[in-house]
ZATI-287531 format. One record per residue (C-alpha): residue in three letters; x, y, z; residue number from 1. Coordinates in steps of 0.05 Angstrom, whole numbers. Example, Ala and Ser with C-alpha at 12.3 -4.5 7.8 and 13.67 -1.06 7.14 Angstrom:
+-----+--------+--------+--------+-----+
|  aa |      X |      Y |      Z |   i |
+-----+--------+--------+--------+-----+
| ALA |    246 |    -90 |    156 |   1 |
| SER |    273 |    -21 |    143 |   2 |
+-----+--------+--------+--------+-----+
% end
This chain:
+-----+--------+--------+--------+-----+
|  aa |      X |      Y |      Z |   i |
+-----+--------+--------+--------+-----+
| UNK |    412 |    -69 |   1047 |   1 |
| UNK |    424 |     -2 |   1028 |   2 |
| UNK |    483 |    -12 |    994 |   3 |
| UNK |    456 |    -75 |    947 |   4 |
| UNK |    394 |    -22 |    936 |   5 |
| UNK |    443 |     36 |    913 |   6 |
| UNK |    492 |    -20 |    869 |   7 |
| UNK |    425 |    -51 |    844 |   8 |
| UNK |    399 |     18 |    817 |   9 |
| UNK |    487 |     27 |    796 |  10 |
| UNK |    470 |    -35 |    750 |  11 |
| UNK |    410 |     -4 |    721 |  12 |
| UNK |    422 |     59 |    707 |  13 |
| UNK |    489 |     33 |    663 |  14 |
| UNK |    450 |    -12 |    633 |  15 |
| UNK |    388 |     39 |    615 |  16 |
| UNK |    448 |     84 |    590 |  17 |
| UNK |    483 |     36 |    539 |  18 |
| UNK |    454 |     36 |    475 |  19 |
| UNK |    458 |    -36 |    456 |  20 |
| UNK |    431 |    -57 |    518 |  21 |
| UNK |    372 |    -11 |    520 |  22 |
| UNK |    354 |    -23 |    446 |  23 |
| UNK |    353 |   -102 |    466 |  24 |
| UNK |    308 |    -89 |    514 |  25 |
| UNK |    263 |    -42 |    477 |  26 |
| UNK |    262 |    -91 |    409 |  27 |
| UNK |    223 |   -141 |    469 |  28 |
| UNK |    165 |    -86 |    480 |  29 |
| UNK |    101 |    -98 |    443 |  30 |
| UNK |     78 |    -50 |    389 |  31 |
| UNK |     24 |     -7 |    433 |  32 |
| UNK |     85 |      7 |    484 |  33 |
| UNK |    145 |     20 |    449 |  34 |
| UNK |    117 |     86 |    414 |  35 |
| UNK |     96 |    114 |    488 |  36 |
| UNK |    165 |    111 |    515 |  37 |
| UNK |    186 |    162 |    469 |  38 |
| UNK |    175 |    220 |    525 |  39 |
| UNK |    228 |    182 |    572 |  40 |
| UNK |    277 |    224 |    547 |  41 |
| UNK |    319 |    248 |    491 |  42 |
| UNK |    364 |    197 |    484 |  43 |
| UNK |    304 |    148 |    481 |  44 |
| UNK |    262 |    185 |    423 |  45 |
| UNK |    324 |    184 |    388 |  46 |
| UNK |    341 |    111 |    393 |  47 |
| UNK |    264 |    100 |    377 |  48 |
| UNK |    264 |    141 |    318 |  49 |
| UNK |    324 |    119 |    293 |  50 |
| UNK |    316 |     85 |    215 |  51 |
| UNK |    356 |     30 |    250 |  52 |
| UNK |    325 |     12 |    309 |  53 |
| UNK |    255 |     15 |    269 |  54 |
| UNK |    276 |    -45 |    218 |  55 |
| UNK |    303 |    -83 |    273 |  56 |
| UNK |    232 |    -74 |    301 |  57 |
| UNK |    191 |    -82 |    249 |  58 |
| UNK |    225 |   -148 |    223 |  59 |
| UNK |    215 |   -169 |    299 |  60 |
| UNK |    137 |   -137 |    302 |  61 |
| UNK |     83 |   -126 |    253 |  62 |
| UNK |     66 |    -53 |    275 |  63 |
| UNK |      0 |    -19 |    249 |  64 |
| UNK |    -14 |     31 |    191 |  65 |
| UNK |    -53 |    103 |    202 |  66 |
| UNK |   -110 |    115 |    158 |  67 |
| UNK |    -93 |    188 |    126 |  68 |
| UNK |   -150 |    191 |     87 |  69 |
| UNK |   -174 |    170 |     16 |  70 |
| UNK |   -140 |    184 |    -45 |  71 |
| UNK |   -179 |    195 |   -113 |  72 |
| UNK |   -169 |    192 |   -181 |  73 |
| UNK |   -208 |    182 |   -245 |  74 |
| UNK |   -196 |    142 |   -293 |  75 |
| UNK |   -222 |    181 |   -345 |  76 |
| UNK |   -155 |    228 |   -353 |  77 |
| UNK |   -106 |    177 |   -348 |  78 |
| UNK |    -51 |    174 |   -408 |  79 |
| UNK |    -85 |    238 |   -437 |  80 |
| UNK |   -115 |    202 |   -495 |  81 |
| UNK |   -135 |    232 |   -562 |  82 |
| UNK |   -201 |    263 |   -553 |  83 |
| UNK |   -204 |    230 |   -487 |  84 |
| UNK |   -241 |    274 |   -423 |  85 |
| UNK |   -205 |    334 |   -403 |  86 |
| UNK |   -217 |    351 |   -325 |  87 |
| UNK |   -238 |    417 |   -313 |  88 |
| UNK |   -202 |    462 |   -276 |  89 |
| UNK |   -266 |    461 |   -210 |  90 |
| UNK |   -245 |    397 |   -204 |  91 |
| UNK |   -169 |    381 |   -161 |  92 |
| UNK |   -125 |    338 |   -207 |  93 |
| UNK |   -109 |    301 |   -135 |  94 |
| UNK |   -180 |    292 |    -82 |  95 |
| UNK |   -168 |    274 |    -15 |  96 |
| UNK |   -219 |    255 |     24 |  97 |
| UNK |   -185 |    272 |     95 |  98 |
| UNK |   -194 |    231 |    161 |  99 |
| UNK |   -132 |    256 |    201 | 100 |
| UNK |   -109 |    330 |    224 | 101 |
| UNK |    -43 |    311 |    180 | 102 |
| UNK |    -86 |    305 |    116 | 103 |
| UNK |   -122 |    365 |    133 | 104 |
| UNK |    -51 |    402 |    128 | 105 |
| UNK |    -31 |    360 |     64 | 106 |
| UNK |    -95 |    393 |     39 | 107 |
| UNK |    -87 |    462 |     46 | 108 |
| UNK |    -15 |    473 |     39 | 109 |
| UNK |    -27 |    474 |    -31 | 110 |
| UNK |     17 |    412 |    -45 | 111 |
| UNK |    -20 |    368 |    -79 | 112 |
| UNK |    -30 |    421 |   -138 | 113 |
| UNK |     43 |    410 |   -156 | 114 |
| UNK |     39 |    332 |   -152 | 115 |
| UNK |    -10 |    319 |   -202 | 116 |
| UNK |    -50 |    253 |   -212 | 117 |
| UNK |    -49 |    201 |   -153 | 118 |
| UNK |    -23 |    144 |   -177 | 119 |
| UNK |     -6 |     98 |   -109 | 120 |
| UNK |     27 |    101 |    -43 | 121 |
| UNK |     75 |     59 |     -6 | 122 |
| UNK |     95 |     69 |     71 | 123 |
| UNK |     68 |    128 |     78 | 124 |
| UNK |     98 |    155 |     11 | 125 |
| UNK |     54 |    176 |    -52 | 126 |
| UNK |     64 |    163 |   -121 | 127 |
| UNK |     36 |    222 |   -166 | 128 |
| UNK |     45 |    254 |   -236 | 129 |
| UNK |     26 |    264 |   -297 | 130 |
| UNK |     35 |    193 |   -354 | 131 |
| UNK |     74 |    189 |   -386 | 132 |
| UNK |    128 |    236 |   -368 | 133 |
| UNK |    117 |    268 |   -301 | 134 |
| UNK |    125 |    231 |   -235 | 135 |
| UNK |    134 |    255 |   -158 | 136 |
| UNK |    146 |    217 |    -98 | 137 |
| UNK |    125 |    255 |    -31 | 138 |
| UNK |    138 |    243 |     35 | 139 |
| UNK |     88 |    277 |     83 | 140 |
| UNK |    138 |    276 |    147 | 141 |
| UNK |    194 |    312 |    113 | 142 |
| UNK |    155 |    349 |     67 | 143 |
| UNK |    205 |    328 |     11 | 144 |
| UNK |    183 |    331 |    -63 | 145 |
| UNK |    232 |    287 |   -101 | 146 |
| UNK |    209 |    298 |   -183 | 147 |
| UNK |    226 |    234 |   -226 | 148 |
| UNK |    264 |    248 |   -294 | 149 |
| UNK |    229 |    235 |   -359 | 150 |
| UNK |    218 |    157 |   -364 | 151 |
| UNK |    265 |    132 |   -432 | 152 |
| UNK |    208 |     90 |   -468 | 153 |
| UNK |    145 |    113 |   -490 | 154 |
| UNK |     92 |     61 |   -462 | 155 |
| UNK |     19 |     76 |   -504 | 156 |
| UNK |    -16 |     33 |   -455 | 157 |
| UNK |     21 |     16 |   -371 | 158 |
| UNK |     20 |     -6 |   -306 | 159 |
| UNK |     53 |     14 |   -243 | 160 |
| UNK |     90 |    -10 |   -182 | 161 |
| UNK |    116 |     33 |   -123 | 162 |
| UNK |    167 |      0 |    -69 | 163 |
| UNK |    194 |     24 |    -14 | 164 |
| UNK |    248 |     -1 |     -1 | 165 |
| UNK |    296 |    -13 |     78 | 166 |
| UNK |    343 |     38 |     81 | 167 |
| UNK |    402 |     41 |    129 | 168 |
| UNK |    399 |    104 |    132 | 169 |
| UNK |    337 |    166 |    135 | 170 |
| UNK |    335 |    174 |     59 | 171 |
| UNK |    283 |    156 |     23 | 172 |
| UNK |    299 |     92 |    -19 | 173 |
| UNK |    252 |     77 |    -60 | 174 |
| UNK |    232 |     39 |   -141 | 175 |
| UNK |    184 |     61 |   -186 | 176 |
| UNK |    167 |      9 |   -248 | 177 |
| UNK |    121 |     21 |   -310 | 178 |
| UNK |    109 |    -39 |   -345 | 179 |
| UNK |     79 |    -42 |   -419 | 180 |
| UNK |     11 |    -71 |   -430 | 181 |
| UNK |     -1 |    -93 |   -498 | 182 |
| UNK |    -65 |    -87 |   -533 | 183 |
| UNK |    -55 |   -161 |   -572 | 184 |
| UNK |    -65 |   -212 |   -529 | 185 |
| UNK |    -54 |   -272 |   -568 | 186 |
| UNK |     20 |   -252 |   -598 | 187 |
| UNK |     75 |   -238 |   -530 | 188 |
| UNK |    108 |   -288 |   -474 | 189 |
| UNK |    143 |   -226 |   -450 | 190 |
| UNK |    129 |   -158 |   -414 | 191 |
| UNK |    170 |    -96 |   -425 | 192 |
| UNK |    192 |    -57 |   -357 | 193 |
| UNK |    224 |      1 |   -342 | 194 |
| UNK |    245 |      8 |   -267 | 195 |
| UNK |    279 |     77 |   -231 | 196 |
| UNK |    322 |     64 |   -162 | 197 |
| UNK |    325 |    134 |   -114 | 198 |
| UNK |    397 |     99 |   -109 | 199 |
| UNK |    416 |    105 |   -175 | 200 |
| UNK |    378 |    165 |   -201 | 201 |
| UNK |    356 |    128 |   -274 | 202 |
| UNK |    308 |     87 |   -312 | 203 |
| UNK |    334 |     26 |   -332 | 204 |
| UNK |    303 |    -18 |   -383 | 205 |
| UNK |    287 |    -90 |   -385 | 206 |
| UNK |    243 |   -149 |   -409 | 207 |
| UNK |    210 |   -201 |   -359 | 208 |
| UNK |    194 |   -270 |   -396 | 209 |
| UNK |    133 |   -310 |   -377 | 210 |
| UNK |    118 |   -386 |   -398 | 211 |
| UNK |     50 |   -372 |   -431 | 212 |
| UNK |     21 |   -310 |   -471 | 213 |
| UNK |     10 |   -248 |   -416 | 214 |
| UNK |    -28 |   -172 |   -428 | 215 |
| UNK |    -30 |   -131 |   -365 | 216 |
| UNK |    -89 |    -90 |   -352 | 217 |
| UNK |    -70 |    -27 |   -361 | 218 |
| UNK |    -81 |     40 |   -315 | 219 |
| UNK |    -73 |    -10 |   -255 | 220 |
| UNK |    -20 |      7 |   -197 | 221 |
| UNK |     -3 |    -69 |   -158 | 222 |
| UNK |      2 |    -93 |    -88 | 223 |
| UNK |     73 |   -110 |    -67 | 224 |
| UNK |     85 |   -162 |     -7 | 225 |
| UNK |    153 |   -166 |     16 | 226 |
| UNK |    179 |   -132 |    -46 | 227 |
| UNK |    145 |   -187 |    -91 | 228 |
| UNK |    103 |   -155 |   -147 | 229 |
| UNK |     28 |   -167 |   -168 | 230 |
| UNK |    -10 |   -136 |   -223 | 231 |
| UNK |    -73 |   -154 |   -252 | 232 |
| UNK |    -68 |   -196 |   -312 | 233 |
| UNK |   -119 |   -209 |   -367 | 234 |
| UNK |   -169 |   -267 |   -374 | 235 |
| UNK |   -179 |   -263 |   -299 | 236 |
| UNK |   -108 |   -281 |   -278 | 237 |
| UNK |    -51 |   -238 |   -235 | 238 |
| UNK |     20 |   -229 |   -257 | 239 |
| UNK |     69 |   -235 |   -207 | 240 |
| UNK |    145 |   -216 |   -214 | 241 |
| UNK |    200 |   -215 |   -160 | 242 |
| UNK |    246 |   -159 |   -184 | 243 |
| UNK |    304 |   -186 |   -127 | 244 |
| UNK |    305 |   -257 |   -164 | 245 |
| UNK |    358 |   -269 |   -210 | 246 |
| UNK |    320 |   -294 |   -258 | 247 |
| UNK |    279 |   -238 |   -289 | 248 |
| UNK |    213 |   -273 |   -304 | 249 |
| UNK |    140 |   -260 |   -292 | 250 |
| UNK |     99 |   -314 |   -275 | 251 |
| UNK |      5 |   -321 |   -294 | 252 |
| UNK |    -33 |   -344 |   -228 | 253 |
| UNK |   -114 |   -361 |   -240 | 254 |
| UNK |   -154 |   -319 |   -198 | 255 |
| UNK |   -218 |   -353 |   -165 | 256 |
| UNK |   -280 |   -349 |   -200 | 257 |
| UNK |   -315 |   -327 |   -259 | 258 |
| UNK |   -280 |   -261 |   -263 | 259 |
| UNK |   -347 |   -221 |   -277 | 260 |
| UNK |   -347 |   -185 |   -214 | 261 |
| UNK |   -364 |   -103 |   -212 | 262 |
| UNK |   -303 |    -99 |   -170 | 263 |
| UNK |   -240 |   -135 |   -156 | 264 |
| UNK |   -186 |   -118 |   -100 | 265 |
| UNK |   -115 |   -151 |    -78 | 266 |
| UNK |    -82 |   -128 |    -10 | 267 |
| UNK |    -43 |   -166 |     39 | 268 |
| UNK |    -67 |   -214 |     97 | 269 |
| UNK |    -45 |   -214 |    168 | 270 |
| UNK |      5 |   -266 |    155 | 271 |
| UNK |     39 |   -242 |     96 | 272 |
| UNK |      2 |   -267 |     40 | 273 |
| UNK |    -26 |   -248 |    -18 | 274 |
| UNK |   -117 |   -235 |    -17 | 275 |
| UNK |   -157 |   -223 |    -63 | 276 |
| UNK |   -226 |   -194 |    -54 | 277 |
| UNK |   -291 |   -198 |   -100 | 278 |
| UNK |   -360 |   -158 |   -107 | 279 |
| UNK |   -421 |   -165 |   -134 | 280 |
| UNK |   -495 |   -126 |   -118 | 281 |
| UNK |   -502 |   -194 |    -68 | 282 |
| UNK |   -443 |   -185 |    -34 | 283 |
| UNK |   -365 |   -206 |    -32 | 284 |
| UNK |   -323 |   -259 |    -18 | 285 |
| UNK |   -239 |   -254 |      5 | 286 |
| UNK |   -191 |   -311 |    -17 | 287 |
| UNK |   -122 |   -323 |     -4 | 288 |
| UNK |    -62 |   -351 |    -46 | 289 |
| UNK |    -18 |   -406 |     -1 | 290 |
| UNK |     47 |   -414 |    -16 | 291 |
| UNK |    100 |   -471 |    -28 | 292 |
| UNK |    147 |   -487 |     15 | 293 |
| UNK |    197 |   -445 |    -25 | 294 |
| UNK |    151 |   -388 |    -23 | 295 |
| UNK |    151 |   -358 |   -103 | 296 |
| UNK |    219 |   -389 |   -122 | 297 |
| UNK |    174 |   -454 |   -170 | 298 |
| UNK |    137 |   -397 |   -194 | 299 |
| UNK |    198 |   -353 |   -232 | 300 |
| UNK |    241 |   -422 |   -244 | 301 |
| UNK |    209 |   -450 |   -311 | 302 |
| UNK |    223 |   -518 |   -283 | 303 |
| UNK |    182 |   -530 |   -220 | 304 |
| UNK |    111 |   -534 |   -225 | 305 |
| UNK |     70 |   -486 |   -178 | 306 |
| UNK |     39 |   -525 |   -123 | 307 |
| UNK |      2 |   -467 |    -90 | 308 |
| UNK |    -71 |   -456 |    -78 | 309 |
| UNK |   -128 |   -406 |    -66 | 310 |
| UNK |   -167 |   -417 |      4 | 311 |
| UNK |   -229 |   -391 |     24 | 312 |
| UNK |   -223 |   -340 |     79 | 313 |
| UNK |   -293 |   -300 |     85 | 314 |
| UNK |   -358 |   -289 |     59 | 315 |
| UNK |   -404 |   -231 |     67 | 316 |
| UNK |   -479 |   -218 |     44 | 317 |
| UNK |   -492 |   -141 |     45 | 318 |
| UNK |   -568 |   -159 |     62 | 319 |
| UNK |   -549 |   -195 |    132 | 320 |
| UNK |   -485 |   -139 |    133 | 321 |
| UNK |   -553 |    -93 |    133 | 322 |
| UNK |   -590 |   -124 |    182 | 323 |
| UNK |   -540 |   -142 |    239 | 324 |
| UNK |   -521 |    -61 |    230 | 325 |
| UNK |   -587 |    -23 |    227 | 326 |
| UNK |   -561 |     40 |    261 | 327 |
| UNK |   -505 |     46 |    207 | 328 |
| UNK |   -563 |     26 |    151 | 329 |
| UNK |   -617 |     72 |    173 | 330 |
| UNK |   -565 |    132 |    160 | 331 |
| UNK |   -554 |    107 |     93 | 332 |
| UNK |   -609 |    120 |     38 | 333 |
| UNK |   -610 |     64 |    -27 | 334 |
| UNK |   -554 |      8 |     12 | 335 |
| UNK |   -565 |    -48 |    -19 | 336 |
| UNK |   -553 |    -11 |    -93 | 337 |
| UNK |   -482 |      5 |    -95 | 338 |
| UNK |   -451 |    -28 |    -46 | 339 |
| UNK |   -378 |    -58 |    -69 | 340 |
| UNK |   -318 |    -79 |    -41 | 341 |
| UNK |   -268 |    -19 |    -34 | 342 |
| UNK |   -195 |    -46 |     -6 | 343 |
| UNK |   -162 |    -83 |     43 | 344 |
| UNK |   -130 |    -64 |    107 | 345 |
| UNK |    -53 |    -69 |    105 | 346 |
| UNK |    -31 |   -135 |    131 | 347 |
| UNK |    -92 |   -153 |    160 | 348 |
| UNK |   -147 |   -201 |    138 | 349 |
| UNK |   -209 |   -191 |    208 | 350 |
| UNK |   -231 |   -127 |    165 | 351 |
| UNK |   -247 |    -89 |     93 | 352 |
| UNK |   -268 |    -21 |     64 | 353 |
| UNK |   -339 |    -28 |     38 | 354 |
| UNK |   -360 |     45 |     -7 | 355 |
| UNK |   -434 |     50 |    -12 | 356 |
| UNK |   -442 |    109 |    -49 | 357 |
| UNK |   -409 |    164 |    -22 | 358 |
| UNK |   -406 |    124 |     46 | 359 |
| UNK |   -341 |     93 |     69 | 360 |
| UNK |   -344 |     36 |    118 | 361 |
| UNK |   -296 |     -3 |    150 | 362 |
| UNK |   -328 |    -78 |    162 | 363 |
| UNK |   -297 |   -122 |    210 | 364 |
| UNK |   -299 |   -192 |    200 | 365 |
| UNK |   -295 |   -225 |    276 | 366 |
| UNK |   -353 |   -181 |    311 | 367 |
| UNK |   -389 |   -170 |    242 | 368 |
| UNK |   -390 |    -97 |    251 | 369 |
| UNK |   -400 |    -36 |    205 | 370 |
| UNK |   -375 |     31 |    228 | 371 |
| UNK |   -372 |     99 |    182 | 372 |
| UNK |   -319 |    133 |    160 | 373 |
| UNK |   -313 |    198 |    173 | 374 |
| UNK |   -287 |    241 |    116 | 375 |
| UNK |   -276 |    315 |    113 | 376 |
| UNK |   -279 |    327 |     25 | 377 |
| UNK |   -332 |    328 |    -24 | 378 |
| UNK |   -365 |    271 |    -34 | 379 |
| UNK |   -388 |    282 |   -113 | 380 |
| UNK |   -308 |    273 |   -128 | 381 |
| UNK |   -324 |    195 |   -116 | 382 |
| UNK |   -361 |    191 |   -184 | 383 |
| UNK |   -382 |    133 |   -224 | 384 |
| UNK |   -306 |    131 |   -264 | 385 |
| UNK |   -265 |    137 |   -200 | 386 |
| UNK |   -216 |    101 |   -159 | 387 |
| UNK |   -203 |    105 |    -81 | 388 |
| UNK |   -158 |     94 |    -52 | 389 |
| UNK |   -136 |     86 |     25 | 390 |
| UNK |    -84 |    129 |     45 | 391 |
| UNK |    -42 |     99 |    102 | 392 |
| UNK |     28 |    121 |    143 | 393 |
| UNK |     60 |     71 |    171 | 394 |
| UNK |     51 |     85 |    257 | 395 |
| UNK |    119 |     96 |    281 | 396 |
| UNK |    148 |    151 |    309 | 397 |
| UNK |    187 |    209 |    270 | 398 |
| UNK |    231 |    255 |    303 | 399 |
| UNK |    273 |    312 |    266 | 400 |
| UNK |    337 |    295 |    320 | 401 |
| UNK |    342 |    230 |    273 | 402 |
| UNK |    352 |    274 |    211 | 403 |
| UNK |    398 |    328 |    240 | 404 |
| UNK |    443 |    268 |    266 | 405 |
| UNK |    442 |    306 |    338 | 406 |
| UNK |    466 |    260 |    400 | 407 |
| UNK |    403 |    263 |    452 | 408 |
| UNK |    421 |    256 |    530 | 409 |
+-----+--------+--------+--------+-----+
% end
C-alpha cells in the first residue's frame, strides 16, 4: 500500500510539473478559482499570467471586468471648434470619478495630465488625446504611454473605434479608426476611414461602401463585439462594419423605436450580442439584435437580405425602481427628475448603470435591486454637457515574471 501511495503521488507530482498537462487541467477550473491558485507557486503564477494561457482561457470562459471608475468628458471641447467653449484650466482635461485603489493611483500620479481628452477604453486600455491630431493609448498595468502619430486626413466632423486586439505575445496590439461623418445627409453611400495597427505603426486610409445613403453621428466612440464595429448612425439607425471581412462595407440597422429618447446606449449582452438601451423621464427599456445563422456575413454581402431582429429583453419604470428601493431613494433628493440610462455592463445583460444626478447606481435586473456607487471625485464635473463613462480592466491576473520572460520553479 505504501508503495502504490508513494508511485500514486510519483504520477502526480510529474503530472503537476509538466506544463501542458497542468495548463489542461487549469483551462477546466471555473473563473472564481483559477485566479486564486496563483499563490501555489511560481511556476503557476507564471503559467496563469501568461498572454497564452489567458486566450486559451478566455475563449474557453467568459471571465468578469473590474469597475475602475468613471471616465468623463464634455462634449463641449471636442474638435476645438471656432469660437467653440474653451475649458478652463480648474477644470482636468481627463475626470475620473475613482471606485478602486488602482484609480486612486491613476489619479495622482499625474498621468492623466499628459493624456488629454478621454475618448474610450478597451480591455482595460484608454483611448485619449487631443482631435484631431493627438492620440494616446495607456495601459494602467504597465504604465506604458504609447503616443499615436499625426492621423494623414483631416476629418472636420468623426467618430471613433478602439480594438484590442489577441496578441501572442505581452505587447499591446491594438487599432484605432476615425471615421468621417458628413454633414449632408442626403448625397454619400460611402464612409471615409482611417484605421492605425500598433503592428504596423501607420494610418492607413480607406472607404467602406454602404447600400443606402449613411451620416455618422459625430463625437461618438462605438461598441465593438468580437471585433465587429457599431456606431451610431443618423435617422435613428446604427452602422455596423466588420473591419476582418474581406469585403470592406458598412452595413444601416433600424434601431427600435421612435428615436426621441434623452439618452441612448449600446453595450454587449451576456451571450455575445449586440443591446441597445433607451431612456426617457418614465423610465428605459433594453433590446437586443439576433443574429442569422451566418452571424453579420448577409449584412456586408450586398446580396443576402438581413434576416435579423430586435427582441425585447427588459423594461424598467423608475417610479416602481423607486419604490421597491426606498433606502437607496430616501438618500437621493429630486429622483424621479433626472434619472437616465448610463451604460451597460460588459457582456452581461441581469444589470445597468442608472446616473441620477450626480448619483451612480448599478440596477440589477433579476432581484430588482438598486445599489450606489461609490465614487471618490467631484461630482459638479458630471455637468449637463458631459459623458460617462465606465472604466473597466479586464479581471485576470498580471504578473511582471510574464514580461521579463523569467522561468518560475
Amino acid at each position: 500500500m505504501k508503495r502504490r501511495k508513494m508511485k500514486h503521488k510519483g504520477v502526480v507530482h510529474s503530472a503537476l510539473t509538466c506544463e501542458d498537462i497542468l495548463s489542461n487541467i487549469l483551462l477546466r477550473l471555473p473563473p472564481e478559482s483559477i485566479c486564486k491558485l496563483i499563490i501555489v507557486s511560481k511556476k503557476w503564477l507564471h503559467l496563469i499570467c501568461s498572454s497564452s494561457f489567458r486566450h486559451s482561457y478566455l475563449r474557453q470562459w467568459k471571465v468578469g471586468f473590474n469597475l475602475l471608475g468613471f471616465c468623463v468628458s464634455n462634449s463641449l471641447y471636442l474638435g476645438k471648434p471656432i469660437g467653440g467653449a474653451r475649458r478652463p484650466r480648474c477644470e482636468p482635461a481627463l475626470p475620473l470619478l475613482s471606485t478602486s485603489r488602482e484609480c486612486d493611483d491613476m489619479k495622482f500620479s499625474g498621468v492623466l495630465k499628459t493624456l488629454g481628452y478621454f475618448i474610450d477604453s478597451s480591455d482595460g486600455l484608454l483611448l485619449c488625446g487631443r482631435h484631431p491630431k493627438a492620440y494616446f493609448v495607456y495601459d494602467p498595468v504597465t504604465k506604458q504611454q504609447i503616443k499615436l502619430p499625426h492621423p494623414r486626413v483631416y476629418f472636420e466632423e468623426l467618430c471613433m473605434a478602439f480594438i484590442v486586439d489577441n496578441s501572442p505575445d505581452d505587447d499591446i496590439c491594438f487599432r484605432v479608426i476615425r471615421a468621417k461623418c458628413e454633414s449632408r445627409f442626403e448625397e454619400t453611400d460611402t464612409v471615409t476611414i482611417e484605421t492605425f495597427t500598433s503592428k504596423n505603426t501607420t494610418w492607413s486610409y480607406s472607404k467602406l461602401k454602404c447600400s443606402s445613403p449613411i451620416s455618422l453621428s459625430p463625437w461618438t466612440s462605438a461598441t465593438v463585439i468580437g471585433g465587429v464595429i457599431h456606431w451610431y448612425a443618423t435617422q435613428g439607425n446604427v452602422a455596423i462594419y466588420a473591419p476582418d471581412h474581406e469585403e470592406k462595407r458598412i452595413a444601416l440597422v433600424k434601431l427600435p423605436g421612435p428615436f426621441d429618447f434623452d439618452e441612448q446606449v449600446l453595450g454587449e449582452s451576456s451571450d455575445g450580442l449586440l443591446q441597445y438601451g433607451w431612456s426617457c423621464k418614465a423610465g428605459l427599456e433594453i433590446w437586443v439584435l439576433e443574429k442569422d445563422l451566418d452571424g453579420y456575413a448577409s449584412l456586408v454581402s450586398n446580396n443576402k437580405p438581413w434576416n435579423g431582429s430586435w427582441r425585447k429583453r427588459y423594461k424598467l419604470n423608475f417610479k416602481i425602481m423607486w419604490k421597491k428601493n426606498p433606502t437607496v431613494a430616501a438618500k437621493l433628493v429630486g429622483r424621479p427628475k433626472d434619472s437616465e440610462i448610463l451604460s451597460f455592463v460588459p457582456q452581461k445583460s441581469e444589470s445597468v448603470f442608472i446616473k441620477t444626478g450626480t448619483t451612480i447606481l448599478l440596477y440589477h435586473f433579476d432581484g430588482q435591486k438598486a445599489e450606489v456607487i461609490q465614487y471618490q471625485g467631484r461630482g459638479s464635473s458630471i455637468c449637463e454637457f458631459s459623458k460617462v463613462t465606465p472604466y473597466f480592466k479586464r479581471a485576470w491576473p498580471h504578473s511582471t515574471l510574464c514580461r521579463s520572460g523569467n522561468s518560475a520553479t
